[in-house]
C-alpha positions in Angstrom: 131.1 64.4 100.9 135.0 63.9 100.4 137.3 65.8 103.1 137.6 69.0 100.7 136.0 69.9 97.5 138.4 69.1 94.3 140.6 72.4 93.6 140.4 73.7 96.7 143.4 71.9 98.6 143.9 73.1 102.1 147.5 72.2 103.8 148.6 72.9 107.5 146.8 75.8 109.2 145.2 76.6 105.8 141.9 75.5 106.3 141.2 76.7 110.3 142.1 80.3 108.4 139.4 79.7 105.9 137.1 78.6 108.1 137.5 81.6 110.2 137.2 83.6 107.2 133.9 81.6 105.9 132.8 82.4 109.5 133.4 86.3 109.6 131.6 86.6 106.2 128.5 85.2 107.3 128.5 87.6 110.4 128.9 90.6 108.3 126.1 89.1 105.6 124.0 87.6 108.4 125.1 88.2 111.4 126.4 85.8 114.5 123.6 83.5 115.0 124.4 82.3 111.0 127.9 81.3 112.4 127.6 77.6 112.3 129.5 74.5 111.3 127.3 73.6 108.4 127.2 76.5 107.1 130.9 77.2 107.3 131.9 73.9 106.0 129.3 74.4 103.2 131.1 77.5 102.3 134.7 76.5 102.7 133.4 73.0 100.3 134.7 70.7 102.9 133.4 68.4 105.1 132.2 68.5 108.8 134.6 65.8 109.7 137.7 68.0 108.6 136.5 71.2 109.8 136.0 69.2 113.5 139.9 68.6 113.0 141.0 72.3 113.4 138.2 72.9 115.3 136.8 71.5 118.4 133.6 72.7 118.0 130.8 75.8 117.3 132.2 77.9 120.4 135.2 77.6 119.4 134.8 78.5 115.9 132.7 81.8 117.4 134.9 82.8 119.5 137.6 83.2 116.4 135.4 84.5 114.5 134.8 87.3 117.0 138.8 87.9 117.2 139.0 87.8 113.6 135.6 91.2 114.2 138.3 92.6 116.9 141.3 92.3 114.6 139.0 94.8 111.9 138.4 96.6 114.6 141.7 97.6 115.6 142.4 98.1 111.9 139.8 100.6 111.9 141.5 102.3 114.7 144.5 102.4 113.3 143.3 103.9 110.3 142.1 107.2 112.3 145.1 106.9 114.2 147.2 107.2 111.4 145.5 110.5 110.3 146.5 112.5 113.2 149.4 115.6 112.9 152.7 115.0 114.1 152.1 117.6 116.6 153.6 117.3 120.2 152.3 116.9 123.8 148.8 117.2 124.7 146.9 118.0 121.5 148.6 114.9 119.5 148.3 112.6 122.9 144.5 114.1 122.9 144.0 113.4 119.1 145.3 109.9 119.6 142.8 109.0 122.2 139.8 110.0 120.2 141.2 108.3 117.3 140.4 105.7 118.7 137.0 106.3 120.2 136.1 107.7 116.6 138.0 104.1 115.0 136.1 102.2 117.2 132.5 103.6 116.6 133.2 104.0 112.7 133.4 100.2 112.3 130.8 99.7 114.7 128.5 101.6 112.3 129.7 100.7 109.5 130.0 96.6 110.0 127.1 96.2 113.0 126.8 92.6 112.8 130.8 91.9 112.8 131.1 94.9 115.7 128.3 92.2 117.9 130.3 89.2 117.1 133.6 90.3 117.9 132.4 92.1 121.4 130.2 89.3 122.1 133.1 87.0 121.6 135.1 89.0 124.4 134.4 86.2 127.3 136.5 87.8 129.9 139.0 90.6 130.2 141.7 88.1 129.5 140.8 87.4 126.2 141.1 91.7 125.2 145.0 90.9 124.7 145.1 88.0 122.4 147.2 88.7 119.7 144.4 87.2 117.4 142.3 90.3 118.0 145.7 92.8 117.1 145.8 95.1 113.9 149.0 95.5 112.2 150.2 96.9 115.1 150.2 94.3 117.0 147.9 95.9 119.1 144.3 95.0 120.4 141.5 97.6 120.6 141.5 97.5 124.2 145.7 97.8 124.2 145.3 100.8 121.8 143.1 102.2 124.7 145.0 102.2 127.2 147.9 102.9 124.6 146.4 106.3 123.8 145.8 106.9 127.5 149.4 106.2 128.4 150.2 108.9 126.0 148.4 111.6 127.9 150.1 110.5 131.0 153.4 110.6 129.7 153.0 114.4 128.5 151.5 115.2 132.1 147.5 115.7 130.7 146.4 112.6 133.2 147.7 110.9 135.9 149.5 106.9 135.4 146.7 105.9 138.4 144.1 107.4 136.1 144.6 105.2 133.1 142.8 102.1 134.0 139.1 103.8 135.3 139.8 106.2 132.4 140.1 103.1 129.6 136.9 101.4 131.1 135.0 105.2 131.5 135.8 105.7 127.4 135.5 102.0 126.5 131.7 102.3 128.2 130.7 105.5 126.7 131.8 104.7 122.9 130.5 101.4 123.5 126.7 102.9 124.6 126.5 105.1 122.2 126.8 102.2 119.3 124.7 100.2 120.6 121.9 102.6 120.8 122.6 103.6 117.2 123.0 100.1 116.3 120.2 98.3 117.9 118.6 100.9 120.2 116.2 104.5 119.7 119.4 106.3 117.4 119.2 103.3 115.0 116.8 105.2 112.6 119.1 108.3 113.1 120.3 109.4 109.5 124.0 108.6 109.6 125.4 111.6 108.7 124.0 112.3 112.2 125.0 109.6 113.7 128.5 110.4 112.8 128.4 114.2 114.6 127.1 112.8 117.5 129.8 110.7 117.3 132.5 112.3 117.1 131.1 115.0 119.9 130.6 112.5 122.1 134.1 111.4 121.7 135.7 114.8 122.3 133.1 114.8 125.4 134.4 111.8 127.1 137.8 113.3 126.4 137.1 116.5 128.2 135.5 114.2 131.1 138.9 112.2 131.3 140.7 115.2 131.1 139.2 117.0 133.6 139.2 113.9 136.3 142.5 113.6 136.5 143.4 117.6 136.8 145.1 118.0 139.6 143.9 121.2 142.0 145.8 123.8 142.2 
């Protein structure tokens, strides 16, 4: 098999980004066990020997495959994001946080097998920050999390201590709730069910952030 197939010239980074590509396709067909070399060299019409050139291996390729899942994924936030009012204070700093609980469970549901690829690629909190994984914001899922929760500190609705626990309190609950939908007892739930208990167990974990970090007075 010759380096690449004839008419399908790849130059400079050109052929990592299709491989990538190749690779995220087969997730969402087949999920991230059909993620491998062959297959995405077979795809892409070139050989294994060029491929191996960009990329140092199966892991590798994986793991930006599953920040290519995360970059959708922050898309997908950004999309409900970018539906909220232009209100001010609390209720648009409120509707900016579920956006993104909503954004993230949407995709999840929507794309399961990218949704497992792109959190099973998360190795270590280290790797929540690479700008591979960013929408057009420039901003990762995780980074739009603790964005949104920013947001209610700066209008006085949480305090700055609280935002840390608070992203890892919301990231856990959305996070549940698709995998028991995707893989777990909810999976046979119709969707347009799925989607209320969605987006009332958003508003829930809201109300529970909410009401941690009121002060008493």
């Amino acid at each position: 098999m010759s380096e690449t197939t004839p008419g399908r010239p790849y130059h400079h980074g050109q052929l990592r980004s299709a491989l990538v590509s190749a690779g995220y396709q087969l997730a969402l067909e087949h999920g991230p066990e059909a993620v491998t070399l062959r297959a995405v060299t077979r795809r892409v019409g070139v050989s294994p020997t060029a491929a191996y050139r960009h990329l140092r291996g199966i892991e590798e390729l994986r793991f930006a495959v599953g920040l290519r899942a995360l970059r959708e994924l922050a898309c997908s936030i950004e999309a409900d994001q970018s539906r909220v009012s232009e209100t001010l204070g609390v209720a648009r700093a409120r509707a900016l946080l579920e956006a993104v609980g909503t954004g993230y469970l949407v995709f999840a549901l929507d794309h399961p097998r990218a949704f497992q690829i792109g959190l099973d690629g998360l190795v270590g909190m280290e790797h929540a920050g690479l700008l591979e994984g960013a929408g057009d914001s420039g901003r990762t899922p995780f980074q739009l999390l603790t964005d949104a929760l920013r947001g209610l500190a700066e209008v006085g609705a949480l305090p700055p201590e609280r935002v840390e626990p608070a992203a890892i309190q919301c990231w856990s609950s959305v996070h549940g709730f698709a995998s028991l939908a995707i893989r777990g007892p909810l999976r046979g739930t119709p969707r347009d069910i799925q989607d209320v208990l969605a987006r009332q167990l958003v508003s829930d974990v809201v109300d529970g952030v909410l009401a941690a970090g009121r002060v008493p007075g």
